[in-house]
C-alpha positions in Angstrom: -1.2 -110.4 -19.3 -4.2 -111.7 -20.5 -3.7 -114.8 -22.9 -5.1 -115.4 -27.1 -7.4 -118.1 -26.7 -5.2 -119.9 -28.9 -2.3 -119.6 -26.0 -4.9 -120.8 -23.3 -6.7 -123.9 -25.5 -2.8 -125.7 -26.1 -2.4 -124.8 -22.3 -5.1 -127.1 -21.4 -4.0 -129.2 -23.8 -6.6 -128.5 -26.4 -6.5 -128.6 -29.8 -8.8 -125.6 -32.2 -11.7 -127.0 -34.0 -11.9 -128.5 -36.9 -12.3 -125.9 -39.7 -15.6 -126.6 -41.5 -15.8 -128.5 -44.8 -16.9 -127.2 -48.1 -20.1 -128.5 -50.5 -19.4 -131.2 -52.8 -22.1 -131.1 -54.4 -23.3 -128.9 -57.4 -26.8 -129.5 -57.8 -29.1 -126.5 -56.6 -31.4 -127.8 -53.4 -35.4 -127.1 -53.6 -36.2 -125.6 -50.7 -40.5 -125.1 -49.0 -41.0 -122.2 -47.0 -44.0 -122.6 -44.0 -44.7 -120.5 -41.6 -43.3 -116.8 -43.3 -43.3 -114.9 -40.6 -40.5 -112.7 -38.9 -38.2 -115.6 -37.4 -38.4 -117.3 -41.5 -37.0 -113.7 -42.3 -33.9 -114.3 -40.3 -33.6 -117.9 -41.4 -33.7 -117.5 -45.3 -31.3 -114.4 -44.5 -28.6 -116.4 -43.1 -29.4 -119.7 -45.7 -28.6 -116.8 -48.3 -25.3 -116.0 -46.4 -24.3 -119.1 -46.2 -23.8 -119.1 -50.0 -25.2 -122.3 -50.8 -27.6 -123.0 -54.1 -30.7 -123.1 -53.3 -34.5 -122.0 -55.0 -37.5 -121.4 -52.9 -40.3 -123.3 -54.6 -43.4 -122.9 -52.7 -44.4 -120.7 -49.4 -47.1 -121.4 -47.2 -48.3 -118.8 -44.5 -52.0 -118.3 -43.7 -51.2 -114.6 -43.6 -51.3 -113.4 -47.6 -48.6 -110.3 -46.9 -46.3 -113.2 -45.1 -46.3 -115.0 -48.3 -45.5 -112.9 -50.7 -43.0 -111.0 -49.1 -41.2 -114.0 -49.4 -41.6 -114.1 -52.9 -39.9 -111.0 -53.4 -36.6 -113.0 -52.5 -34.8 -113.4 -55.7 -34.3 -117.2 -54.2 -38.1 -117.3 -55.0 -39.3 -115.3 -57.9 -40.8 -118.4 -59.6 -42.1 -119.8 -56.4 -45.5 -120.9 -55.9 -47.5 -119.4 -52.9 -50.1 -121.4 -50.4 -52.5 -120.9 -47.6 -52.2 -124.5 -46.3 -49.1 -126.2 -45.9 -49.7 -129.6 -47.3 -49.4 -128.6 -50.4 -45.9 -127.4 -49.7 -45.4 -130.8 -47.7 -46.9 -133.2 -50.7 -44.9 -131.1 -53.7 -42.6 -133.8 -55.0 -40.3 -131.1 -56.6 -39.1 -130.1 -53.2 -36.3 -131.4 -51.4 -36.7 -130.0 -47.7 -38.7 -127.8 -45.7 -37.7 -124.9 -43.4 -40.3 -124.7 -40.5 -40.7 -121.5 -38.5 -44.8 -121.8 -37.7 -46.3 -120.9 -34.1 -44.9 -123.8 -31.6 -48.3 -125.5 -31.7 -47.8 -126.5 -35.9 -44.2 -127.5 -34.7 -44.8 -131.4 -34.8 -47.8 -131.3 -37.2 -45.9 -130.1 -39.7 -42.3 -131.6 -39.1 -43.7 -135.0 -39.7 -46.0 -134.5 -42.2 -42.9 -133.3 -44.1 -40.8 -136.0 -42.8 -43.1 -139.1 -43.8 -43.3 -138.1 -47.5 -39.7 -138.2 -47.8 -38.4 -134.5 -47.2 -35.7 -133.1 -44.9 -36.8 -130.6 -42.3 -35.0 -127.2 -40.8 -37.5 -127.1 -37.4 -37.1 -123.6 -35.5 -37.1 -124.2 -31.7 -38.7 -125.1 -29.6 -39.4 -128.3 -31.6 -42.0 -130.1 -29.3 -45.1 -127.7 -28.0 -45.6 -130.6 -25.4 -43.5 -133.6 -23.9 -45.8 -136.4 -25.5 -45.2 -134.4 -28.2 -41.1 -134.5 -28.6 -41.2 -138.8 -28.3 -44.0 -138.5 -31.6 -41.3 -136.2 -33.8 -38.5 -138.5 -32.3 -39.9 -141.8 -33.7 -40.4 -139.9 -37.2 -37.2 -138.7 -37.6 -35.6 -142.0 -36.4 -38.2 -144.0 -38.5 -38.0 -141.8 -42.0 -34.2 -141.5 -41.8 -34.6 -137.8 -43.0 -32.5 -135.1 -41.8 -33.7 -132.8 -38.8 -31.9 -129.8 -37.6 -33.3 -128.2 -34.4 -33.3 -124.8 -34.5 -30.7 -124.1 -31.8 -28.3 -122.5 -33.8 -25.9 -122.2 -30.4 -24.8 -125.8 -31.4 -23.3 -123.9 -34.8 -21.9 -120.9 -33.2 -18.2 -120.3 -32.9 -17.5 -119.2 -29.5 -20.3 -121.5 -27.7 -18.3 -124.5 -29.6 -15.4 -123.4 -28.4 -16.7 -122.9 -24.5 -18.5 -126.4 -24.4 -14.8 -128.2 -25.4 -13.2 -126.1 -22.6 -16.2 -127.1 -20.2 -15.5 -131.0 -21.3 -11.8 -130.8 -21.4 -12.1 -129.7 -17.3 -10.6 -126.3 -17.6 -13.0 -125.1 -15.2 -12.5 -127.3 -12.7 -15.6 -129.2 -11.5 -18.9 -126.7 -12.1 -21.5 -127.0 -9.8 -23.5 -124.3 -11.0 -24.7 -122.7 -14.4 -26.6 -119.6 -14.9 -28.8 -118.6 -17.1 -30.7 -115.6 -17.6 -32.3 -113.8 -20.3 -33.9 -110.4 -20.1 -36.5 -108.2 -23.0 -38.5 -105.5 -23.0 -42.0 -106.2 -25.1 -43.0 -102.7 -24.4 -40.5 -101.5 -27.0 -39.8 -104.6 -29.0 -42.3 -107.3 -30.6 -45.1 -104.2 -30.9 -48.1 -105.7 -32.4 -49.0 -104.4 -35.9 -52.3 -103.5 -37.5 -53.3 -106.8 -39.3 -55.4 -106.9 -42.5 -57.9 -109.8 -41.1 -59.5 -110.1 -44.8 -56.1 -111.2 -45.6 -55.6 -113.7 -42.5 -56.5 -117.5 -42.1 -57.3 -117.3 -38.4 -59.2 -120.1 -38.0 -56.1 -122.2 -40.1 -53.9 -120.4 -37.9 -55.4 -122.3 -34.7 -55.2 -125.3 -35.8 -55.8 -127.7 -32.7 -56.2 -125.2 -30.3 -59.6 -123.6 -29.1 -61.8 -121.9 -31.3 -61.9 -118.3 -30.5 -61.6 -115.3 -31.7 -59.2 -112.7 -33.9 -56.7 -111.3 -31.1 -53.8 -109.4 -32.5 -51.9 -110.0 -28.8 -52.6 -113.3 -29.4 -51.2 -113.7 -32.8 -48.2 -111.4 -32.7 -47.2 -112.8 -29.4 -48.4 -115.9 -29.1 -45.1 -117.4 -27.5 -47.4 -116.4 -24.3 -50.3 -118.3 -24.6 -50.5 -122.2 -23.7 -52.5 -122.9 -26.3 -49.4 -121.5 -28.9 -46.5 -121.6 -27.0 -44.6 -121.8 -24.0 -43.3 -118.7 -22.7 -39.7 -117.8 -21.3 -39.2 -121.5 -20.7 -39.8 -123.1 -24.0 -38.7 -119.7 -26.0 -35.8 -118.3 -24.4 -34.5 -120.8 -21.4 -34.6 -123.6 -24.2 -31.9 -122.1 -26.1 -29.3 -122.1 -22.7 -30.3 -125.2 -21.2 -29.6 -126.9 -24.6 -25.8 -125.7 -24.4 -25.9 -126.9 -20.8 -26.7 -130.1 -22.0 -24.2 -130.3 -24.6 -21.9 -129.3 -22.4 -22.2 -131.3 -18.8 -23.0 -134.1 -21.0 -26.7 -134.7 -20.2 -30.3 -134.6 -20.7 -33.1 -133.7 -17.9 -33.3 -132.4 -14.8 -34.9 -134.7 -12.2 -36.4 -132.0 -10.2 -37.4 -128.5 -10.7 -38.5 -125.1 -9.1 -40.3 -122.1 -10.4 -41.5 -118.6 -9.2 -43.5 -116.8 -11.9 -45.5 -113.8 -11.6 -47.6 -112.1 -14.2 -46.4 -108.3 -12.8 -46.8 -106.4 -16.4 -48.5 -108.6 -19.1 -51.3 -109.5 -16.9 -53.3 -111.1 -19.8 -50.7 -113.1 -20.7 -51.4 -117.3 -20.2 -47.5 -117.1 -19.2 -45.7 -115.5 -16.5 -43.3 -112.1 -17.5 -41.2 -112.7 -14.2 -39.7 -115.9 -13.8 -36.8 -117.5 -10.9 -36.8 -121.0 -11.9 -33.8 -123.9 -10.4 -33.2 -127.1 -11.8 -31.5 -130.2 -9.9 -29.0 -132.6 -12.7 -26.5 -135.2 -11.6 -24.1 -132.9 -10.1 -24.9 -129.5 -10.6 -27.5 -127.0 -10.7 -29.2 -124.9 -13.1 -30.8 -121.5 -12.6 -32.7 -119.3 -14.8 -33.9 -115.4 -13.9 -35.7 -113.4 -16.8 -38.2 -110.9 -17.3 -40.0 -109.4 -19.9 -40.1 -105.5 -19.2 -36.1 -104.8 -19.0 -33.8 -105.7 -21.3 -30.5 -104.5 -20.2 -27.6 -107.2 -19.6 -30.1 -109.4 -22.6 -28.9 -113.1 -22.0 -26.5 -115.1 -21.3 -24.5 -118.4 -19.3 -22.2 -118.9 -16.6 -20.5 -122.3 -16.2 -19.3 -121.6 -12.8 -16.6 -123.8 -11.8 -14.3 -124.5 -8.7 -11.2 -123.5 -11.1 -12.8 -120.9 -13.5 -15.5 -119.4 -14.2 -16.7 -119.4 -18.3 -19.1 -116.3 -19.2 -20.9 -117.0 -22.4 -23.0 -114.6 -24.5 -24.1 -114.5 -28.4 -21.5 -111.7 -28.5 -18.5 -113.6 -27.2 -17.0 -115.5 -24.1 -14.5 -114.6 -21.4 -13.0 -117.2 -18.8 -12.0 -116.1 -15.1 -9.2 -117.4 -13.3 -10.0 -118.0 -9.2 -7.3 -116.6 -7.4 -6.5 -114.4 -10.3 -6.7 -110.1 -9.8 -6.5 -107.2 -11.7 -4.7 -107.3 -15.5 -4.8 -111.2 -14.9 -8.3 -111.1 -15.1 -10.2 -112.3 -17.7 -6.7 -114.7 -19.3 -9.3 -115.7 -22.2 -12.2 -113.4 -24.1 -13.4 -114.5 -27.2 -15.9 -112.1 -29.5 -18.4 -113.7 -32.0 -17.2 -112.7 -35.5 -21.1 -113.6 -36.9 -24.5 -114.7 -36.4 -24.6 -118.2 -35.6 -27.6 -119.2 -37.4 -25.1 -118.5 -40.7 -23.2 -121.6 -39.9 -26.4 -123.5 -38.2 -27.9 -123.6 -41.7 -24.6 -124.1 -43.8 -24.3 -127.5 -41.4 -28.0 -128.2 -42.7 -27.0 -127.9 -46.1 -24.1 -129.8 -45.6 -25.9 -132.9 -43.9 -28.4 -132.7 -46.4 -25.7 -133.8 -49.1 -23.4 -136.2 -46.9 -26.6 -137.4 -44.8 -24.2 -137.3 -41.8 -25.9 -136.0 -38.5 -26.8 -132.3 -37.5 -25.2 -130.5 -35.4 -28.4 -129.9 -33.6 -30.0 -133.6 -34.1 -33.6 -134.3 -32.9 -32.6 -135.7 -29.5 -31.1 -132.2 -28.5 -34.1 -130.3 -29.5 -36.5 -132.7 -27.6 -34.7 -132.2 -24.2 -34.3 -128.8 -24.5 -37.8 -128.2 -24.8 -39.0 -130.7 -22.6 -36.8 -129.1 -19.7 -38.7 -126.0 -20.6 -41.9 -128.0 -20.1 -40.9 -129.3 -16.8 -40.2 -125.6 -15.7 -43.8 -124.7 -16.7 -45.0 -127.9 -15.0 -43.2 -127.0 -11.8 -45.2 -123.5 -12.1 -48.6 -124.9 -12.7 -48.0 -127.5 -9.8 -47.3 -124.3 -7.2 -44.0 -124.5 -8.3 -42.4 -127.9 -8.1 -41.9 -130.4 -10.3 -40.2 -133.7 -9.4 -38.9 -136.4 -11.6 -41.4 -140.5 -11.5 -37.7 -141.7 -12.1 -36.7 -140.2 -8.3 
């Protein structure tokens, strides 16, 4: 009979998280919005489930619609609403920034915030490059502000509770984890007619090359290497962050990658990607494309013992030797969104100044193993560690 996952965590002699504490504090946070896009959306929704107190004061976006559908929030009917986002930054009234700008604005704006003295939410992935991550790691450490990455796995019920039965040895010794991720652009992230009289463009690119209004280019920009990173620093970042959580470590020190550009052939970034990563011990692998979306994404720790198969809906753990009804003994379902709890831990921190559950560190690696995939591609498809 398959076992509660209470019944199997005491049989490996496991105790259940703790449960998570409550605010002490009453006074209502002042919150900056930049970068109002569609992944802000998400994050305000779940900072509003999370039922803390909290006012939206300014919101910068270069795109005027962005903006002031933001303002319709009733967390920001008396907020004021900006094309550049210093004067979100330099607004003494604000406590902390939430962050969820094109990759390239990622560091820009994280320490701009962070060196006048504000706390920073920072979607993923926080570095665009690897010089990049040490530059926001020396400001965070330097300002002692609060950063929490945006990967919100590090919040999430079930992927807590797989990386303590990864650590506690459960599994037996796991030479292998898999990751995959798979979309379908053709009928998801559809570009959408833009009102250019009503866009920034040229604050929009920032550093990167002057050129010209391209609505692929802004609505997907996650596939350009002047904005972004592709699978690697968009989607792979998010798993190989709970693989290093959970095998205890942080880069790879040697990586392969096959990627093709078999559909979106005027994307910077390939669509079809097999990519392997070498860590002490084990071995990562990553499969994805971006014209199928069936199976979406997932991990599996695969260990001499068990096997752990980890999704954003849930987890189940296989037994070797184990058939039939025996099989899974453990399946766990999510019971919400992550991000809810991801931003109630921000919240939290920001009041006990105790560290994230997603500190600055853990975002760094995760995107900089991202960046050593897309190294490995550019460098026909191996990349190899200086360190040996």
């Amino acid at each position: 009979m398959q076992s509660s996952r209470r019944t199997f965590l005491l049989a490996t002699g496991m105790t259940a998280l703790a449960s998570r504490s409550a605010f002490g504090a009453n006074q209502r946070l002042r919150v900056g919005v930049i970068g109002a896009g569609g992944r802000m959306k998400s994050l305000l929704n779940a900072a509003e489930a999370s039922g803390f107190d909290f006012e939206i004061v300014a919101v910068s976006d270069v795109y005027v619609p962005n903006r002031e559908q933001v303002k319709t929030r009733p967390s920001a009917v008396n907020a004021t609403l900006h094309n550049d986002y210093r004067e979100v930054t330099d607004n003494k009234n604000i406590d902390a920034v939430i962050i969820a700008t094109p990759d390239h604005w990622h560091v820009r704006v994280a320490t701009a915030a962070l060196a006048v003295g504000k706390d920073v939410y920072l979607e993923k992935p926080v570095n665009h490059t690897m010089e990049e991550g040490e530059t926001l790691r020396k400001a965070v450490r330097s300002s002692k502000r609060i950063l929490q990455c945006g990967m919100q796995q590090r919040s999430w019920s079930q992927f807590r509770d797989a990386v303590a039965l990864v650590q506690s040895g459960a599994l037996g010794r796991v030479p292998q984890v898999r990751t995959y991720w798979w979309q379908n652009y053709a009928v998801s992230w559809v570009p959408k007619p833009v009102d250019l009289a009503q866009l920034d463009w040229k604050q929009w690119l920032g550093g990167a090359p002057d050129q010209p209004y391209d609505a692929e280019k802004f609505f997907r920009w996650r596939w350009y290497w002047s904005f972004g990173g592709g699978a690697m620093t968009d989607l792979f970042a998010h798993w190989i962050d709970v693989v290093h959580w959970a095998m205890k470590t942080d880069a790879p020190s040697m990586a392969t990658m096959l990627g093709d550009k078999h559909v979106f052939t005027n994307w910077d970034c390939p669509d079809t990607i097999q990519a392997a990563f070498r860590y002490p011990g084990f071995d990562v692998v990553y499969e994805g494309m971006m014209s199928s979306s069936i199976d979406d994404g997932g991990l599996e720790f695969r260990g001499t013992e068990a096997t752990l198969k980890l999704t954003r809906g849930g987890m189940t753990v296989w037994r070797e030797g184990l058939k039939g009804a025996q099989n899974p003994i453990l399946k766990e379902e999510s019971f919400r969104d992550g991000t809810i709890d991801h931003m109630t831990n921000f919240f939290q921190c920001l009041e006990s100044r105790k560290e994230p559950n997603a500190p600055v560190e853990a975002g760094v690696a995760a995107a900089n193993a991202g960046h050593i995939g897309n190294l490995a591609y550019k460098n026909g498809g191996v990349w190899q560690s200086k360190r040996g």
